[in-house]
N, C-alpha and C positions, 0 to 999 in steps of 0.2 A: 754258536749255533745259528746256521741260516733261517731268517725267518720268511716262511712261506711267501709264494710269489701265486696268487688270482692270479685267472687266466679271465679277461672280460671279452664279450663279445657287444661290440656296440652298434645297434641296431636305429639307423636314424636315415631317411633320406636325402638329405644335407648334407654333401661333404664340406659345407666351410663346418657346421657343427662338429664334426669328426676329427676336424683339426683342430679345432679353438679346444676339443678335450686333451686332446694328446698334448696339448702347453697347458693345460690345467694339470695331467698328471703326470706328466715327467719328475716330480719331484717324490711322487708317491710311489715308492722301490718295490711294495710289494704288492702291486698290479701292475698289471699286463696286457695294453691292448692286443687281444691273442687274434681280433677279425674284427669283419664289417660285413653290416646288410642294410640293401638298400629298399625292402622292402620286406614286410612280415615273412612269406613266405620263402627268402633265403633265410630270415631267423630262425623261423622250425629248423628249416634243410640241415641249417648251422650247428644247431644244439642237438638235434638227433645224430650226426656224424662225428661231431668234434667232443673237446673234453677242458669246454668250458666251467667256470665257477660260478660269471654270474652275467645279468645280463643288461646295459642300459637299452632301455625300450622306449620310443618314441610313440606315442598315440596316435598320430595322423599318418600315416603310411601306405603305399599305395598297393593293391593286388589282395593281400590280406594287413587290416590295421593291426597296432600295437596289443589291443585287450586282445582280438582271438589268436593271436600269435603267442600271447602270455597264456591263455587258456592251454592253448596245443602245446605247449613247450612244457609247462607243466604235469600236464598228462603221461607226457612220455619223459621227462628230465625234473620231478618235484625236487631235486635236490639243486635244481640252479636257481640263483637268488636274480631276482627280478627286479630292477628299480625304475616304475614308471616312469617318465620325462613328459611335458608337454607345456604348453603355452596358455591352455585352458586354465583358469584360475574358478574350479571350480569343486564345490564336494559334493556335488553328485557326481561326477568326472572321478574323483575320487575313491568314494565306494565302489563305485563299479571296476576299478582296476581291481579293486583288493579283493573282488566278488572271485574275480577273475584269476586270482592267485598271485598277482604283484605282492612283495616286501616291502617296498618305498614308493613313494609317488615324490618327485622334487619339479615346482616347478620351472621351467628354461631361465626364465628372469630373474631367479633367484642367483646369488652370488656362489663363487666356487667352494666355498667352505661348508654351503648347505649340503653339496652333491658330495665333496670329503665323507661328510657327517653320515651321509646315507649309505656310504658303502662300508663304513666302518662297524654302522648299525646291521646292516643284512648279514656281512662277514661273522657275528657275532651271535646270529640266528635270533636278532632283534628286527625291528618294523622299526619305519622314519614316516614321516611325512613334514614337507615343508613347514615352519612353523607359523605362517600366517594363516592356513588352513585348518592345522590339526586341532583346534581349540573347537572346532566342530566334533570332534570324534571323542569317543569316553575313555577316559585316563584310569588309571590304578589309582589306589588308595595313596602310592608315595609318590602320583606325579608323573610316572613313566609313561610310555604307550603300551597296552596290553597287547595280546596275539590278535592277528587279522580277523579272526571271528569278530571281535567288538566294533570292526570300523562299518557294520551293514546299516546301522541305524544313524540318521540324523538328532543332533541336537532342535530343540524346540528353539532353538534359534536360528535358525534354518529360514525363518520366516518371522515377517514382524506380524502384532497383533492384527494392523488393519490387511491386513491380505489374508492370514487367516480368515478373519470372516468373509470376504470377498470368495475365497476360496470355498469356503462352506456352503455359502447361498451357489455357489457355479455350482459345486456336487447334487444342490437338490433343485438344480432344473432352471435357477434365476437366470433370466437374460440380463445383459448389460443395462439397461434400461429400468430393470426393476430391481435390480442391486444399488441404482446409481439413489433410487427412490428412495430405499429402504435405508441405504447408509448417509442419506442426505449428501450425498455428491457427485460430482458428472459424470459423465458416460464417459469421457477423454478421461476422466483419472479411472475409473474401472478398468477401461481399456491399456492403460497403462500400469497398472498394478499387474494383469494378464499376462504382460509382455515379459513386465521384468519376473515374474514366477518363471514364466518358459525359460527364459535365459538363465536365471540361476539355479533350477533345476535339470535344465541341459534335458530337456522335453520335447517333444517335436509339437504339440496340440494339446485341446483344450479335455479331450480326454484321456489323454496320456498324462496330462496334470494331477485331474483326479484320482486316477488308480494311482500314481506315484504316491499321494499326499496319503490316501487310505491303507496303501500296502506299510510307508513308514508312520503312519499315526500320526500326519502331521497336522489332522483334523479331526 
């Protein structure tokens, strides 16, 4: 009995990426580079016309990026399996694919076995996510990864204690200055507590912190 042959469509702006895949899955018989896009919106184009399986999605892409690419493809194609890609090492990066309708999220610097692992999980009608990240998102009782609905919410480790409270005193109004007072230390470590929130919450500002942190409970 022939076993099934995916039809992938892989969606990256990088044609060296495109080929370092194609020598990662030559050995894998039953997939199929079946195309390529070089920007979100040949992906829609792609998946609205052809009769793809599933889909490697790149986040940073030009015209339209990876999430609303994944958004629209999903809309009109929810039966193609989606496995984010990106560089970003991050879980809010994370959630938000999955907000987005992604199956996997792997990140580029992970090794070939992870991205294997990911298409074997989506083909299965399971969720992946790299495993340096996913120890943020909430598991099953036996250990598994549960369906994408679970991956909206952050772990309370998201964040350490002392930014937590840095972050509390910024939601009610403290300046740097009186944070720095309040928690006995400088205005450069406040301000750098600030920074790294933005960056590992993938935030643009100091009030798009706050709603992040109160919409997940992270305060």
């Amino acid at each position: 009995m022939l076993q099934q042959k995916y039809k992938l469509l892989v969606a990256d702006d990088h044609r060296l990426f495109i080929e370092g895949l194609k020598h990662i899955l030559q050995d894998e018989m039953h997939l199929e580079i079946a195309g390529t896009a070089l920007n979100g919106k040949a992906a829609i184009d792609e998946c609205r016309h052809g009769s793809y399986d599933l889909v490697l999605m790149d986040i940073n892409m030009p015209v339209i990026d990876g999430i609303d690419a994944t958004r629209e493809i999903k809309a009109i194609r929810p039966d193609i399996k989606i496995i984010m890609v990106s560089m970003i090492d991050s879980p809010a990066m994370v959630s938000k694919a999955f907000k987005a309708g992604a199956d996997a999220f792997v990140l580029k610097n992970s090794g070939p076995d992870d991205l294997i692992f990911a298409f074997k999980a989506v083909m299965k009608n399971g969720t992946y996510i790299t495993p340096s990240l996913s120890h943020y998102f909430k598991e099953s009782n036996n250990g598994k990864m549960r369906d994408k609905g679970d991956y909206i919410r952050f772990s309370e480790s998201m964040i350490t204690e002392r930014e937590r409270q840095i972050l509390k005193l910024i939601s009610e109004g403290f300046t740097d200055g009186q944070i720095a007072e309040t928690l006995f230390i400088s205005d450069r470590t406040v301000n750098t507590h600030r920074k790294n929130m933005l960056a590992k919450l993938q935030v643009p500002n100091t009030a798009a912190l706050v709603k992040f942190a109160l919409d997940n409970q992270l305060i």
